[in-house]
Structures are given as C-alpha cells and as structure tokens.
C-alpha positions as CSV (number, residue, x, y, z in Angstrom):
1,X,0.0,0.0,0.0
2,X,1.3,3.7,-1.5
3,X,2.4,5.8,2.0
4,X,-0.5,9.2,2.6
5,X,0.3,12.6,0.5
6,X,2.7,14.2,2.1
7,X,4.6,17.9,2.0
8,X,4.0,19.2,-1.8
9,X,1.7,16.8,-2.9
10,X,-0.6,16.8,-0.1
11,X,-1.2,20.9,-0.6
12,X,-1.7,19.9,-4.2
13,X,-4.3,16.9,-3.1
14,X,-5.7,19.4,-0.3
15,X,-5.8,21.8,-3.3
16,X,-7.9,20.1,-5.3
17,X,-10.3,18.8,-3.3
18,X,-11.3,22.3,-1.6
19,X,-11.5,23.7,-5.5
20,X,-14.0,21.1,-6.3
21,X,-15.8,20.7,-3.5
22,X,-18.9,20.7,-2.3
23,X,-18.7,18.2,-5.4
24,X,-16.4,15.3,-5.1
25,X,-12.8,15.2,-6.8
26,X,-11.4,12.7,-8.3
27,X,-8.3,11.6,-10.0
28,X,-5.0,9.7,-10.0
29,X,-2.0,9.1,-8.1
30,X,0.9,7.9,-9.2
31,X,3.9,7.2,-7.3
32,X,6.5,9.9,-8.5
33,X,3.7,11.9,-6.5
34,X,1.8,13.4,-10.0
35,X,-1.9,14.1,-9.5
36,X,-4.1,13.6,-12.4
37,X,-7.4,15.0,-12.0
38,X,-10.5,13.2,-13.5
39,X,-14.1,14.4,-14.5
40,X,-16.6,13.3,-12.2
41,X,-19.4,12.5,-14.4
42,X,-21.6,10.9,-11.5
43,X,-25.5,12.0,-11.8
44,X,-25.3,13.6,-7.9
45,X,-21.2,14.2,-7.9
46,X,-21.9,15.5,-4.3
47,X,-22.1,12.2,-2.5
48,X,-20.8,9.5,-5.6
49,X,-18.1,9.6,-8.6
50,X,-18.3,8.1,-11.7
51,X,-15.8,8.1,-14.4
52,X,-15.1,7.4,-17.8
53,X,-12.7,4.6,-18.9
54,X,-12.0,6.4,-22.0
55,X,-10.7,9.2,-20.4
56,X,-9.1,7.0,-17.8
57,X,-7.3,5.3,-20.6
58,X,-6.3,8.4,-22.7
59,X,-4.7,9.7,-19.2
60,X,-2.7,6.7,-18.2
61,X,-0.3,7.3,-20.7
62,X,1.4,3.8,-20.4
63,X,1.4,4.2,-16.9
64,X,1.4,0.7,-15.1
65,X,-2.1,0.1,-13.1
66,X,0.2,-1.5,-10.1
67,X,1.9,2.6,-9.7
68,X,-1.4,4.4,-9.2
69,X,-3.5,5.2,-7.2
70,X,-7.6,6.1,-8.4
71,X,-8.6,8.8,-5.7
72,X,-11.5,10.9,-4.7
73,X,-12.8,13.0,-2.2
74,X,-16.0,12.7,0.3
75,X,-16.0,16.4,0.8
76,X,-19.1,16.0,3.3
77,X,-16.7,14.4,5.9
78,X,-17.5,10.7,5.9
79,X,-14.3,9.1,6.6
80,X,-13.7,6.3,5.0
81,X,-15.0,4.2,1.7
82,X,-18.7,4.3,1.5
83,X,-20.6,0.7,0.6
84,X,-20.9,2.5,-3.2
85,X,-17.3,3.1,-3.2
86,X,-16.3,-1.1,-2.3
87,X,-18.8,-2.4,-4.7
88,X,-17.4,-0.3,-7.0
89,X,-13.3,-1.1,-6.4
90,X,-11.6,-1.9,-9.4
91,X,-9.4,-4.8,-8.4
92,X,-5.3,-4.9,-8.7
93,X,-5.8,-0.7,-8.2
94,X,-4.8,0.8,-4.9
95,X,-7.7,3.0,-3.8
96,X,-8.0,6.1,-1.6
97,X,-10.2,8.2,-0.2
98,X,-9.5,12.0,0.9
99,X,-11.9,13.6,3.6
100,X,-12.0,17.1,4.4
101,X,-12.0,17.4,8.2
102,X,-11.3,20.6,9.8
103,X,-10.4,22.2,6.8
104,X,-7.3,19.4,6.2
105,X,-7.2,16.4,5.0
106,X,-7.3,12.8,5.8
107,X,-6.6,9.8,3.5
108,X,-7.9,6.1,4.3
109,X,-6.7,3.8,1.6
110,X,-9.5,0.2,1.2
C-alpha cells in the first residue's frame, strides 16, 4: 500500500479537493507523487463519482495500473469508503479516499 500525500503533494491533493468541493474530486496518483485529475461525471457528484474509462485510458499514458493510485474525495466528511465506493473497487488498483475534516485532509486507503 502507497504511504498518505505528504509535504508538496498533499497541498496539491488538499488543493484540489477544496477547488471542487462541495462536489467530489477525483483523480490519480501515481507514485512519483503526479496528480491527475478526472471528470466526475456521477449523476449527484456531491455524495458518488463516476468516471469514464475512456478518459481514464487516454490519461494513463502507459502508466502501469500497479503505480497508481484512483482517488476521490468525500468532501461532506465521511471518513472512509462508503458501501458505493467497495462495490465499485476496481481490483489490482490501490484506492484512496480523501476527507475534508477541519479544513485538512485525511486519507484512508481500502
């Protein structure tokens, strides 16, 4: 499991997610610390994420599914994965989740 965001790239995570919210962010990580932000193209993007494999694919750029990591955000403060966001793990992908508590962040990989 990939170590939390930390100096440079968590202010870049914490960034993002406070841009986007009250909808929730979403993205990549990849292990040279790069964030690659997705569209969220869920129906209700404040409490769910959805997003498209084609535009997955087109940002991967060769990248090997092992180095990254798919994140997103539960800007409403649930710590944690939701039931939505196990059923919907991808397998063989490292997942994370980003809260905003207290105006930081906190990062709970499942």
């Amino acid at each position: 499991m990939p170590l939390p965001p930390e100096g440079a790239v968590h202010d870049a995570m914490r960034e993002t997610v406070l841009r986007k919210a009250p909808r929730e962010a979403v993205g990549l990580l990849t292990n040279d610390g790069r964030i690659i932000e997705l569209s969220n193209l869920a129906s209700d993007p404040g409490i769910n994420f959805e997003i498209s494999r084609a535009e997955l694919l087109e940002k991967l750029t060769g990248e090997e599914l092992e180095e990254l990591t798919l994140w997103h955000s539960h800007p409403s403060g649930g710590v944690g994965p939701s039931r939505t966001d196990m059923q919907q793990k991808i397998p063989f992908v490292h997942h994370l989740v980003v809260t905003i508590v207290d105006n930081d962040l906190v990062y709970t990989y499942y």
